[in-house]
C-alpha positions in Angstrom: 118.3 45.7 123.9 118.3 48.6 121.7 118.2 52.5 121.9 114.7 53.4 123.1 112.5 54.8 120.2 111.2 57.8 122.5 108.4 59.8 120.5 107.1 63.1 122.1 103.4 63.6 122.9 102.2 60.4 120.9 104.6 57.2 122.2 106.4 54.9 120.5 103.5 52.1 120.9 101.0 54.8 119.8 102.7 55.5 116.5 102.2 51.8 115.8 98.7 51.5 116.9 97.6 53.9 114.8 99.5 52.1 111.4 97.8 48.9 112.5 94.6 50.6 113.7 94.2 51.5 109.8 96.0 48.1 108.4 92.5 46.5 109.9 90.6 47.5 107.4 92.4 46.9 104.3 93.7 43.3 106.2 90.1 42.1 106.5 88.9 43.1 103.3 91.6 40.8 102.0 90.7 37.8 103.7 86.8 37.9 103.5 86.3 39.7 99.7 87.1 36.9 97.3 84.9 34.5 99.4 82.0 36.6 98.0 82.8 37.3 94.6 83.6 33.7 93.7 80.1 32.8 95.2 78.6 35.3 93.0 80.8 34.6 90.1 79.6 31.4 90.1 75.7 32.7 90.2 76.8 34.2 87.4 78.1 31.5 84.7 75.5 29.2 86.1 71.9 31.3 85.9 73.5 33.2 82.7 73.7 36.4 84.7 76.2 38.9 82.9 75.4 42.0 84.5 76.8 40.5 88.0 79.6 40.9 86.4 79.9 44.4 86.7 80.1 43.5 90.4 82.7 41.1 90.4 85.3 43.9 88.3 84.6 46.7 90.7 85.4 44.3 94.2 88.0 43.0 92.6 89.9 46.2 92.2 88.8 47.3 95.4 90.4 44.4 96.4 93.8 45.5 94.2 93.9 48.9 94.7 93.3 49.2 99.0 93.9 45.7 100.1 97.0 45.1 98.0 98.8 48.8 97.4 97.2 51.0 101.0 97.1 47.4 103.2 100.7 46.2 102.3 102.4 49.5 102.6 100.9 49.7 105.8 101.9 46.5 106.5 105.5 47.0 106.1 104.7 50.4 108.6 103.8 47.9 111.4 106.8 45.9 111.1 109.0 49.0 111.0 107.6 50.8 113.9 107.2 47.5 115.8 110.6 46.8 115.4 112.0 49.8 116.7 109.5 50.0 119.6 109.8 46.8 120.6 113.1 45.1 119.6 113.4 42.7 122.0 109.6 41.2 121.5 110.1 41.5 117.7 113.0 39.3 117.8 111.5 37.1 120.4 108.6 35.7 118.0 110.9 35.7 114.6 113.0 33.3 116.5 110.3 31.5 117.5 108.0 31.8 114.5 110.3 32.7 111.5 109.0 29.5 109.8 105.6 30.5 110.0 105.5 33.6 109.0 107.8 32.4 106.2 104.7 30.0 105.3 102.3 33.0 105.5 104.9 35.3 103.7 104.1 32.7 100.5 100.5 32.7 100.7 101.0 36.3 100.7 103.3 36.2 97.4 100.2 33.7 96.1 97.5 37.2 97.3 99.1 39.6 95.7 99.9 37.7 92.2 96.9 36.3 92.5 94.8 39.5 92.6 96.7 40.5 90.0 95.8 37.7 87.3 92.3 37.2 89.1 91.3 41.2 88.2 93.2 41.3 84.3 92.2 37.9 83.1 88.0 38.5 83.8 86.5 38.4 80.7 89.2 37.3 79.1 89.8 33.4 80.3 87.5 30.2 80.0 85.1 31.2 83.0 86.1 27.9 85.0 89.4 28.7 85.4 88.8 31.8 86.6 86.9 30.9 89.1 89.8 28.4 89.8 91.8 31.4 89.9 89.5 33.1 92.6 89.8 29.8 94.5 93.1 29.7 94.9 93.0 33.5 95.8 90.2 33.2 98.7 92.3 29.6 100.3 95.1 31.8 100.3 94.1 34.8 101.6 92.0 32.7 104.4 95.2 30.6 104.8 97.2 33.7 106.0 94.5 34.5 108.9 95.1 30.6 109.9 99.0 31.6 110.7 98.9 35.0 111.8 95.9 33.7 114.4 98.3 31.3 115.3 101.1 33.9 116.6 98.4 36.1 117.6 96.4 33.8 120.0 100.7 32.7 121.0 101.0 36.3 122.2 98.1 35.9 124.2 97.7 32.5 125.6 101.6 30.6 125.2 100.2 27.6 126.5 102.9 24.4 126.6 105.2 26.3 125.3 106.4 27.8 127.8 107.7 24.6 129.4 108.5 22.6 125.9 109.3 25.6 123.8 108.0 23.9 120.9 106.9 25.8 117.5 103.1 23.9 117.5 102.5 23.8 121.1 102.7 27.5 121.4 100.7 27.8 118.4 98.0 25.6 118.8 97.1 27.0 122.5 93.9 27.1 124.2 93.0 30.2 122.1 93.7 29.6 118.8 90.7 27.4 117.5 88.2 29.8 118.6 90.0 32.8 117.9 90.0 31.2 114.5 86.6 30.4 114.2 85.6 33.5 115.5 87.5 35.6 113.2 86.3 33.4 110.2 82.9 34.0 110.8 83.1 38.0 111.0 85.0 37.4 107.7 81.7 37.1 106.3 80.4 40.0 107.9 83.0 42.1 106.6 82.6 40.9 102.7 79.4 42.1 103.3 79.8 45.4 104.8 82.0 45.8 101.9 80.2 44.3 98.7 76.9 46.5 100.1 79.2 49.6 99.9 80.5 48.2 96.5 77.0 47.3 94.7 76.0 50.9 95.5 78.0 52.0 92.7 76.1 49.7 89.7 74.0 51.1 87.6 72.2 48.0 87.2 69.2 48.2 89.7 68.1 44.2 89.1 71.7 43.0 89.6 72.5 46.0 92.6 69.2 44.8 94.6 70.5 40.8 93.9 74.2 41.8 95.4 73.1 43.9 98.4 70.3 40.7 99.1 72.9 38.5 98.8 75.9 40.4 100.8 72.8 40.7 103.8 72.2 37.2 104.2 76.3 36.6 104.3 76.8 39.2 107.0 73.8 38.4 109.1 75.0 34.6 109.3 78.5 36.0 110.0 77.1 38.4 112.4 75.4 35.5 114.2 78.1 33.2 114.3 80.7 35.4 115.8 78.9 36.4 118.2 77.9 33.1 119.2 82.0 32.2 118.7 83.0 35.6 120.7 81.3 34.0 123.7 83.3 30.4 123.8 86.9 32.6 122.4 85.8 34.5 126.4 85.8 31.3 128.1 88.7 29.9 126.2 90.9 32.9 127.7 93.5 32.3 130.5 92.1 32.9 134.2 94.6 35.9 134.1 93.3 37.2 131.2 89.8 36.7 132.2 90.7 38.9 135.3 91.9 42.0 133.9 88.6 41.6 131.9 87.0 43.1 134.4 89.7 44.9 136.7 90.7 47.5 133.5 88.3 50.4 132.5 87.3 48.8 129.5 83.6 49.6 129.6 83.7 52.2 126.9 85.2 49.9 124.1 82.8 47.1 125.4 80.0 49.9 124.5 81.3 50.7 121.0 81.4 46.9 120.8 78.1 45.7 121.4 76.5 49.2 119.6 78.6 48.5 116.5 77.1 44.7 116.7 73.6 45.9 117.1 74.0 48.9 114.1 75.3 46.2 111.8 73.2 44.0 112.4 70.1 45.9 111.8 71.9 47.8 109.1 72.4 44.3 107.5 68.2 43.2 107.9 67.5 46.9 106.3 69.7 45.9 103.0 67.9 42.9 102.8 64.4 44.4 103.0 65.4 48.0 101.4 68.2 47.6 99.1 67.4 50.2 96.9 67.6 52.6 99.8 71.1 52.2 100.4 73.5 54.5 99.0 77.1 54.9 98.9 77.4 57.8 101.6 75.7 55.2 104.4 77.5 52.1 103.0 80.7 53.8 103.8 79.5 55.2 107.4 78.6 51.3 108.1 82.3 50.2 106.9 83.4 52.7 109.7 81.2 51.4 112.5 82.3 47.9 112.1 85.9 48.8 111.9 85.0 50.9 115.3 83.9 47.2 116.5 86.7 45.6 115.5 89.2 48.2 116.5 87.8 48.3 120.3 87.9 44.0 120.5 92.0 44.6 119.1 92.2 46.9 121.5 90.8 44.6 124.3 92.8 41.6 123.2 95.8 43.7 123.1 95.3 45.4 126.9 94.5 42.1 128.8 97.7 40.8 127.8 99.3 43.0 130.3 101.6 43.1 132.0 103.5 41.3 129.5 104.4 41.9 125.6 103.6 38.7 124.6 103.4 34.7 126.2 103.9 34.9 129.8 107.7 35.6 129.9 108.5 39.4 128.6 107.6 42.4 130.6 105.7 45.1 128.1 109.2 47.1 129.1 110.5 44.0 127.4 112.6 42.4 130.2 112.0 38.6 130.4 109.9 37.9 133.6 110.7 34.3 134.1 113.0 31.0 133.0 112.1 29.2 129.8 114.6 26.6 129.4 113.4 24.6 126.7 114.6 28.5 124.9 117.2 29.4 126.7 115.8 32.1 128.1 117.0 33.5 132.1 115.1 35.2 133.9 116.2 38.7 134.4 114.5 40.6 137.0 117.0 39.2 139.6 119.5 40.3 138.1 118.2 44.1 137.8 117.3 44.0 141.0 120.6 43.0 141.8 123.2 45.2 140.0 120.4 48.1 139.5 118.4 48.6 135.9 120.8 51.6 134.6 123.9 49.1 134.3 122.0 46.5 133.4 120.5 48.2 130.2 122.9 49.6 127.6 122.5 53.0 126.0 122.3 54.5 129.0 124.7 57.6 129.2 127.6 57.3 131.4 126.7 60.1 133.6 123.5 58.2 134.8 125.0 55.0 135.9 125.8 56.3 139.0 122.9 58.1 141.4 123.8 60.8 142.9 121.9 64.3 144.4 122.4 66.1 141.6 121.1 63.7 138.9 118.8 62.2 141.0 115.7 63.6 139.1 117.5 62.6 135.6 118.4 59.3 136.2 114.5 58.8 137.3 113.5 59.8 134.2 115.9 57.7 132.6 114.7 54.1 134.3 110.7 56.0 133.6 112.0 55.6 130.0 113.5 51.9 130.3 110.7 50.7 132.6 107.4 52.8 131.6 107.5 54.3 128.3 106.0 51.1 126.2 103.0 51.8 127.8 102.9 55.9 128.5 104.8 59.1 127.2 107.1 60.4 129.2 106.7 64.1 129.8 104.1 66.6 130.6 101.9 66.1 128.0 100.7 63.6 125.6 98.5 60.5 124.9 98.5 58.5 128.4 101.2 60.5 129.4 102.9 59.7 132.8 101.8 62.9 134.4 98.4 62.7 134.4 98.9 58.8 135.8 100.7 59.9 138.9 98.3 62.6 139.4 95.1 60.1 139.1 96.4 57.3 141.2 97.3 60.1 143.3 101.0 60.1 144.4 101.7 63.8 146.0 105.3 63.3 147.0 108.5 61.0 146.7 107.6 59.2 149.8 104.4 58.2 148.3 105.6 57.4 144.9 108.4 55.5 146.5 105.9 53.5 148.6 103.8 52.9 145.3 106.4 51.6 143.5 107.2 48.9 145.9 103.8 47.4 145.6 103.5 47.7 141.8 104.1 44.3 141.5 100.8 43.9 143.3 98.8 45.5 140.4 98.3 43.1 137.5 98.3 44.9 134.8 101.9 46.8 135.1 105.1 45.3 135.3 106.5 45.1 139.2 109.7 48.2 139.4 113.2 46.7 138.5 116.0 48.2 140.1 117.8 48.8 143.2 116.3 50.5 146.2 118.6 53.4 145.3 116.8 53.0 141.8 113.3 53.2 143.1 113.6 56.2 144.8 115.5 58.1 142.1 112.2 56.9 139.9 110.3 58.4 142.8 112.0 61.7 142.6 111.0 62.1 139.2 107.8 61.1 139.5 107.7 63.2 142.3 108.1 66.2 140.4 105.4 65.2 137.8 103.0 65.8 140.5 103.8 69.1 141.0 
């Protein structure tokens, strides 16, 4: 364990859900954009179509410029902040997945040179090999989603792992193959969404109204197909997962889901039969709707793995829930129960250790810090902040809040309380006076 990263009003998991809430849009364009400019590349050279070509410069330094400069520096902010939020968790899938992301670390070198000669040598090389060069772009890029799904979907959905421990059967669960389809078929959506926005900007009408036909068709078959994919990713979900489905109030991101769906798709079938009508202003407002879409299923797939971090073993307050042999891994809510969470965790100050009348209410609030600040800030104000919780679930007093806190483990989307009796009610106490 490590010092808790304790951030006022926002959270620490808030901080880095808002760098990976932006890295979505930059990570997507990288995967789907080449895709579509090699297909049109390739219209190019073979119908003797130059003026695509105007096309093919300006997505490619989209491409360069906010995939590869604004995507990978918020890349790095994701593994910083998830780092110091979640130490334990971070280390937990680098020890079990340092080789793949070491794999997807070298596609990623491959991306990022590759850009680099694919955008500078246009014009300039034998038009086959560029396209070769676009080729080995798009495989790579693509190949990167095939990992990262991989410890994605593990997060989710452990599968055998969790009794072998084994690098491929905890990456080829029950979720990965459609979680992969399904995110390969959007990929075409989202080239689209994004070459409409980018042919807005030619000054060639003939070649603008060929791109934005073309981009329509590609997102309207994405479209279709992973929506037809979301539906068997659903069924491939755990029967825990499944649950919290509908147990968590959800319904407002399943709203901005199946509105963004519908806009898209519509706005796609009006490129195709208006193209000249589109301009850059609604190009971009479309790019934001189906980022809203994509933000709210994230944010879906991130709640129903609760109440654990990631597989089946770590709490979200990053204790590990159960035995994994195969690891080495102990269980450890035993042992918190046993000798009590505050000398069980380190960085605790010494003067909290021990429970007494006077620091009753301070030693609360340091186990509300341990056990509850992953998933709410800890104060009197904030985003989810724990006050307003204990005033909606309705916990008037320490006796309640006590009582509460024995059942949590009843609730399946928190954590049960670790700690001693003595524990409980100090955690009560300072709950207690969040309610007032």
């Amino acid at each position: 364990m490590y010092p808790i990263w304790e951030v006022p009003v926002l959270s620490a998991g808030f901080i880095l859900g808002i760098i990976a809430t932006f890295h979505v849009l930059p990570s997507h364009l990288s995967t789907s954009a080449m895709w579509f400019n090699v297909f049109i590349e390739t219209k190019a050279y073979r119908e003797n179509r130059p003026e695509l070509l105007e096309f093919i410069k300006k997505y490619a330094l989209l491409l360069l410029v906010f995939s590869y400069v604004t995507g990978t520096l918020s890349g790095i902010g994701i593994w910083f902040s998830a780092t110091v939020a979640s130490p334990r968790a971070i280390s937990g899938l680098i020890h079990n997945y340092v080789w793949g992301w070491a794999t997807e670390w070298v596609f990623f070198i491959i991306e990022v040179l590759g850009i680099m000669i694919y955008y500078y040598t246009l014009g300039k090389v034998a038009p086959k090999i560029h396209l070769k060069l676009g080729w080995i772009f798009a495989i790579g890029s693509w190949t990167t989603m095939v990992i990262i799904v991989g410890i994605l979907a593990f997060m989710l959905s452990p599968g055998k792992w969790v009794e072998t421990g084994g690098f491929f059967d905890g990456f080829f669960n029950q979720t990965y193959f459609p979680q992969l389809l399904m995110r390969s078929a959007f990929m075409f959506a989202v080239a689209g969404v994004y070459a409409i926005a980018v042919a807005s900007t030619m000054k060639n009408q003939e070649a603008k109204r060929y791109i934005m036909k073309m981009a329509s068709l590609w997102g309207i078959g994405g479209m279709i197909a992973g929506i037809l994919l979301f539906f068997l990713y659903l069924k491939s979900l755990p029967a825990h997962n499944r649950e919290l489905l509908s147990v968590l109030n959800i319904s407002g991101l399943k709203t901005t889901i199946l509105v963004s769906l519908v806009i898209i798709l519509l706005y796609f079938i009006w490129a195709n039969l208006k193209p000249e009508s589109i301009k850059l202003p609604v190009a971009v407002v479309a790019i934001i709707i189906i980022f809203a879409g994509i933000f709210s299923t994230e944010r879906i797939r991130e709640m129903i793995r609760k109440p654990y971090i990631f597989g089946t073993h770590m709490y979200s307050n990053q204790f590990a829930a159960k035995d994994i042999t195969a690891k080495g891994v102990t269980k450890e809510t035993d042992l918190i129960n046993t000798k009590g969470v505050l000398n069980v965790a380190p960085f605790v100050p010494e003067n909290l250790r021990v429970i007494t009348d006077q620091n009753k209410v301070q030693a609360g609030k340091m186990i509300a810090l341990i056990e509850c600040s992953a998933c709410h800030a800890i104060g009197d104000s904030g985003l989810r902040p724990l006050k307003s919780f204990v005033k909606r679930i309705g916990l008037t007093d320490e006796a309640a809040a006590d009582a509460w806190l024995e059942a949590l483990g009843n609730y399946p989307y928190m954590p049960p309380f670790m700690g001693t009796p003595t524990e409980r009610q100090a955690l009560a106490a300072y709950l207690a006076t969040l309610a007032k």
